[in-house]
C-alpha positions in Angstrom: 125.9 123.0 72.3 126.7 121.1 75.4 124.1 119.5 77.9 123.4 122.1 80.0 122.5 124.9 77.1 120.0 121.9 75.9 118.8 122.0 79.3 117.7 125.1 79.6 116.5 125.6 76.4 113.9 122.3 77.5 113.3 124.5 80.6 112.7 127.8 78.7 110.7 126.1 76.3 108.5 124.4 79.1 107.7 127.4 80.6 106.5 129.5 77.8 104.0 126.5 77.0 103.0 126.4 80.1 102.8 130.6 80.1 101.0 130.1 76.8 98.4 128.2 78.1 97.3 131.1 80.3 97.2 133.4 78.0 94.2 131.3 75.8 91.2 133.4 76.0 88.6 131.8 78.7 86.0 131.6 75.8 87.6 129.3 73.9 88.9 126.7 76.5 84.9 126.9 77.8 83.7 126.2 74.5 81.8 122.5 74.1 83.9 121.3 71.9 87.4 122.0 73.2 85.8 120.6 76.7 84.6 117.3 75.0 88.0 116.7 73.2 90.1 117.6 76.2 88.2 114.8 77.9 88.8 112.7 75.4 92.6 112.8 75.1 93.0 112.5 78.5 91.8 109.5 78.6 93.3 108.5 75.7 96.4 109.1 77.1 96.1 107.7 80.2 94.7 104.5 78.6 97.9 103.9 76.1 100.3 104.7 79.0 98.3 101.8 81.1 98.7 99.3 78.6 102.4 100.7 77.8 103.3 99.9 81.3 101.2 96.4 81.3 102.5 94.9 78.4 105.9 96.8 77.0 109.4 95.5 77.9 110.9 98.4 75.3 110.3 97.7 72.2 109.2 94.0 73.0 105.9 92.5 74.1 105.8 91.0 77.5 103.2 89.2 78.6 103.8 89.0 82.1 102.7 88.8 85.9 101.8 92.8 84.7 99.2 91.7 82.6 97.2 89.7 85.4 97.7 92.2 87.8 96.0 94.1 85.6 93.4 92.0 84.7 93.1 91.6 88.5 92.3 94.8 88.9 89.9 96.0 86.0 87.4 92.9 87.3 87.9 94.6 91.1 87.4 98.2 89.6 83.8 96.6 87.4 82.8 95.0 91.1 83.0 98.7 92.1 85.8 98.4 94.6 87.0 101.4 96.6 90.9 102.8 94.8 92.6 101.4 97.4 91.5 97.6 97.1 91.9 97.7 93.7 95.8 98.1 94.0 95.9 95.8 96.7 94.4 93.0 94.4 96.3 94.1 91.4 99.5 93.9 93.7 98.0 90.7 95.1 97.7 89.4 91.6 100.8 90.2 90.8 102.4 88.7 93.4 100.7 85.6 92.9 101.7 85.7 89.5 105.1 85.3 90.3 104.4 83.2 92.9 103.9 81.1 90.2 106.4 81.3 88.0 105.3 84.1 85.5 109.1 86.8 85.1 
């Protein structure tokens, strides 16, 4: 097969799981239980691809200016800090990271 057949076969196949997911029955997807473990993965995903992104370089750990920054900005998100001020000190952080020395 070349690229583009593999192509759109990924596109085919995206769309019928996305069609499939409207075809669920609205009594199941209300149910407790899918509703608690929905929650739940979400931010389980959204947690691992965080601390992919902070401290991953491939398949090597970096601890980096990535890591402060992030640091930086779970303390400004436990002070309650509006969204926006917690990239700027997380950028901040990084910055100053570099600043001093840190790759």
């Amino acid at each position: 097969m070349t690229v583009w057949l593999w192509l759109l076969a990924a596109c085919g196949l995206a769309f019928l799981t996305k069609l499939s997911g409207y075809l669920v029955p609205q009594r199941l997807l209300g149910s407790p239980a899918v509703v608690r473990v929905s929650g739940c993965i979400t931010v389980g995903l959204l947690a691992s691809l965080v601390t992919m992104n902070a401290v991953a370089d491939g398949q090597a750990l970096a601890l980096d200016s990535r890591l402060l920054a992030l640091g930086a900005a779970v303390v400004a998100l436990l002070l309650r800090a509006p969204f926006l001020l917690v990239v700027v000190v997380g950028a901040t952080a990084a910055a100053l990271g570099r600043l001093a020395g840190l790759p």
